[in-house]
C-alpha positions as CSV (number, residue, x, y, z in Angstrom):
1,X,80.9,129.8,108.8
2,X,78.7,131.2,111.8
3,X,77.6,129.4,114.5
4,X,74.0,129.3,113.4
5,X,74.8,128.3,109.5
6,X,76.9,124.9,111.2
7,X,73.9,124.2,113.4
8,X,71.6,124.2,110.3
9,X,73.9,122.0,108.7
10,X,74.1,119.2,111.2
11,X,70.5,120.4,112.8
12,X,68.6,120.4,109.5
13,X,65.1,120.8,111.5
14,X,65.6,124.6,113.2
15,X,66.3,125.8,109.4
16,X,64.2,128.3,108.3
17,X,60.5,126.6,107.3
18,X,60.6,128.8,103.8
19,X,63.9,127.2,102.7
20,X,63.3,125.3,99.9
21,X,65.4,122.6,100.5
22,X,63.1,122.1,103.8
23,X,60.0,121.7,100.5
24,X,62.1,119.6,99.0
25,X,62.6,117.1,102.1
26,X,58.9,117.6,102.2
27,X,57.9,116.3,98.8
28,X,60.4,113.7,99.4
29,X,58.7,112.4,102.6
30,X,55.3,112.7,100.5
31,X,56.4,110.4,97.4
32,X,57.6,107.9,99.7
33,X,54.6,107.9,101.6
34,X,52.3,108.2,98.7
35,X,54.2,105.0,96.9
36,X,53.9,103.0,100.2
37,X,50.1,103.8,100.4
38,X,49.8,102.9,96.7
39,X,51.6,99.9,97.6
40,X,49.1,99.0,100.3
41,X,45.7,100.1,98.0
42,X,47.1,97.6,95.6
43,X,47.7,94.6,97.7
44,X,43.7,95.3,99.2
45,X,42.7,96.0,95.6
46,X,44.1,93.2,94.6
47,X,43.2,90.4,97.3
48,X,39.7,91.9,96.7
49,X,39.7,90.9,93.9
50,X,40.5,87.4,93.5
51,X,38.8,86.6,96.9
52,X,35.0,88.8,95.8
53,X,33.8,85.3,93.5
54,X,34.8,83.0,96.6
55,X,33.1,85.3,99.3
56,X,29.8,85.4,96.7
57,X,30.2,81.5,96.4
58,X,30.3,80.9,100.2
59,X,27.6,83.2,100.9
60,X,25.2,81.3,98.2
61,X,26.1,77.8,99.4
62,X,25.3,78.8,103.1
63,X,22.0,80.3,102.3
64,X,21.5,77.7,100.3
65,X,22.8,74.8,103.5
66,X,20.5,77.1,105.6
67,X,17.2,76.5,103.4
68,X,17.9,72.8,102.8
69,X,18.2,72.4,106.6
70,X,14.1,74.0,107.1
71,X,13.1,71.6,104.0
72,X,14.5,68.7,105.8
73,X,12.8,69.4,108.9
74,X,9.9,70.3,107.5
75,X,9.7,67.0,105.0
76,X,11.0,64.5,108.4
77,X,7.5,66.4,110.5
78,X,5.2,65.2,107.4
79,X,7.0,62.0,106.4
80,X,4.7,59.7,108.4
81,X,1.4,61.0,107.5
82,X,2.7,61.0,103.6
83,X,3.8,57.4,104.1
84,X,0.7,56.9,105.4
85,X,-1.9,58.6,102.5
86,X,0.6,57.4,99.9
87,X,0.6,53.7,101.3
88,X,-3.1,54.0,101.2
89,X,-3.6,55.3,97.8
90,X,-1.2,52.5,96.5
91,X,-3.5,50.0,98.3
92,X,-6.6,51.5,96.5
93,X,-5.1,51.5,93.4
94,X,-4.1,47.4,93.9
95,X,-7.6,46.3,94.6
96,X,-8.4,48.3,91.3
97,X,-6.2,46.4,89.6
98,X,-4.7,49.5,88.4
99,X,-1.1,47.5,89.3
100,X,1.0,50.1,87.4
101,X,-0.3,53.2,88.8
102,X,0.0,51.6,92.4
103,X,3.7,50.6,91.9
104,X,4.3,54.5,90.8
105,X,2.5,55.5,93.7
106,X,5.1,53.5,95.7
107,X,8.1,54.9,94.0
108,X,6.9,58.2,94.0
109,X,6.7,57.8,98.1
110,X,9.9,55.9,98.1
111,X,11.5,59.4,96.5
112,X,10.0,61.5,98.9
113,X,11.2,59.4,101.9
114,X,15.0,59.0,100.2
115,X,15.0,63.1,100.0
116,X,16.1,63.8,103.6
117,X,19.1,61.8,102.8
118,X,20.1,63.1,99.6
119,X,19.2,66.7,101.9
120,X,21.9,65.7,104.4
121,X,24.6,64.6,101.6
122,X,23.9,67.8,99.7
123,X,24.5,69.7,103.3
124,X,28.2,67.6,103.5
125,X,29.0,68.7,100.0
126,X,28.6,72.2,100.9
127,X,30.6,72.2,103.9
128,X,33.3,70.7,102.1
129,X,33.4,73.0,99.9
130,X,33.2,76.0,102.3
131,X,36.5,74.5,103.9
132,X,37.5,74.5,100.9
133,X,37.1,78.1,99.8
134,X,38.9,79.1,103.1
135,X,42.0,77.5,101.7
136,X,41.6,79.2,98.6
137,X,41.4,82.3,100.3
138,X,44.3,81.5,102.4
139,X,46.0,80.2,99.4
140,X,45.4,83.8,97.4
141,X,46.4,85.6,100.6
142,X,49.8,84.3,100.6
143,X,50.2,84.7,96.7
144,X,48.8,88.0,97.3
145,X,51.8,89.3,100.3
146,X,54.2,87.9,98.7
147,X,53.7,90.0,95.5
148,X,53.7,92.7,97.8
149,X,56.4,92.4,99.4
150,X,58.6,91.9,96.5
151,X,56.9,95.5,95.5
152,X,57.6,96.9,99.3
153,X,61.5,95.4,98.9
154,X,62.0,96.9,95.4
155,X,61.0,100.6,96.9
156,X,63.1,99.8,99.8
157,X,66.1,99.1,98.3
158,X,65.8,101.8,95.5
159,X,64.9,104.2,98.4
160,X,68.3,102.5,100.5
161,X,70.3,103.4,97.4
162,X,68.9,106.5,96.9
163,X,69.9,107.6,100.7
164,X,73.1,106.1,101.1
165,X,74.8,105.8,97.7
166,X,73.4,108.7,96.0
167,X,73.3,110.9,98.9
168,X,75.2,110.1,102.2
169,X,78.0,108.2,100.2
170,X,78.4,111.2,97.0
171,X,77.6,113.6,100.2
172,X,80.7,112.7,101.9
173,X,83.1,112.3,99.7
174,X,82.1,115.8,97.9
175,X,82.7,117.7,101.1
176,X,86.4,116.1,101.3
177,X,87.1,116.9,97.6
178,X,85.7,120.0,98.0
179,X,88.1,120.8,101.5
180,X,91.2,119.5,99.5
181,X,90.4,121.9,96.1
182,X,90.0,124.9,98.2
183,X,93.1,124.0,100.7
184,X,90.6,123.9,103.7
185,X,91.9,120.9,105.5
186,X,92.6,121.7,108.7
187,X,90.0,124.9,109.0
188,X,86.9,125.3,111.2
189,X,84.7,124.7,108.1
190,X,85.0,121.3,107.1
191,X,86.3,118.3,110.1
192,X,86.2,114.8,110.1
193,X,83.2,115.0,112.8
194,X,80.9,116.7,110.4
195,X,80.0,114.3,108.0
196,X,78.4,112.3,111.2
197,X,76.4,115.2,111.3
198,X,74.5,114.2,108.1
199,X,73.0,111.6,109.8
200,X,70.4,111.6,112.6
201,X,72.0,111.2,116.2
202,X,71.6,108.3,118.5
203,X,68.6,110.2,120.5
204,X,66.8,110.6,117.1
205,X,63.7,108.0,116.2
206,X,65.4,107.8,112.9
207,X,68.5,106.3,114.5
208,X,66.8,104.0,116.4
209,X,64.9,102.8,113.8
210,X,68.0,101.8,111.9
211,X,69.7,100.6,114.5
212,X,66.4,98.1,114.8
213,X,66.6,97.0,111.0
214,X,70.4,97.2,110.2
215,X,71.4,95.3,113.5
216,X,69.1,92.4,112.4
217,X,66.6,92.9,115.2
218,X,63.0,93.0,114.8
219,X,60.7,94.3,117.5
């Protein structure tokens, strides 16, 4: 083996770019990517989803809050002067004699004078419930991650497989079985070293990034 062919081995990044097995790395890189961004299209399409009818309902109820708060103040600013024109009317109406007409006269005043109340109660319904759909929302985000994370793990762990059982694990003990068939133990082409070389080295961003997940740490 030349010099160049063992630094294309162990330096698999100044092969030739029309290799194939540098299009195949490439395709490789691009399924993983493209299943990690269907991954995350999912999880949006999905809290999208179930969240849309709670986002519609909260937007209703505070329009809704918001026009009930101008009727309110609107019906307080004439309150007086209708308590006044219906308190007449109701007194016209007695020294008619017209008793019944007067006494609906009164409860239709007493209804309009209640309304600011039954305003306000309505107002503390809707703000209950708006608190409410934020936990809902919180509630569906949390069901939501956690389906996708069990999705992300899954891909993780088959791509985990893939790279170190598969490949680094079959990798290594071929190139042994294949020294000891063809009585190459011992020769420049295959040493103990050069399986390390399958790998990324330390200096690599790959390497570092394993060292961060398979130490435990998490930056």
């Amino acid at each position: 083996m030349t010099e160049k062919q063992f630094e294309e081995l162990t330096n698999p990044e100044i092969a030739d770019n029309e290799d194939p097995i540098q299009g195949l790395c490439a395709e490789i890189g691009d399924v993983i990517q493209g299943v990690y961004n269907s991954l995350l299209e999912g999880r949006e399409a999905q809290l999208a989803d179930e969240t849309s009818p709670l986002d519609a309902e909260r937007e209703n109820l505070a329009q809704e809050s918001a026009d009930i708060a101008q009727a309110a103040g609107n019906l307080e600013l004439i309150l007086p002067a209708s308590e006044r024109v219906a308190q007449h009317e109701a007194d016209e109406l007695l020294l008619a004699g017209k008793l019944e007409e007067a006494e609906a006269a009164r409860r239709e005043y007493e209804e309009a004078r209640s309304a600011p109340g039954a305003m306000k109660e309505r107002q503390r319904q809707i703000t209950r419930r708006i608190e409410a759909i934020a936990d809902e929302k919180k509630s569906i985000a949390k069901h939501v991650f956690e389906t996708w994370f069990t999705d992300l793990q899954r891909v993780i762990r088959a791509a985990e497989r893939g790279l170190f059982i598969e490949l680094l694990d079959k990798a290594h003990d071929e190139m042994y079985a294949y020294q000891d068939r063809h009585g190459l133990q011992g020769s420049s082409l295959l040493i103990g070293s050069l399986s390390t070389g399958l790998t990324a080295d330390e200096h690599s961003v790959e390497w570092k990034s394993g060292q961060k997940w398979y130490s435990g740490r998490r930056r």
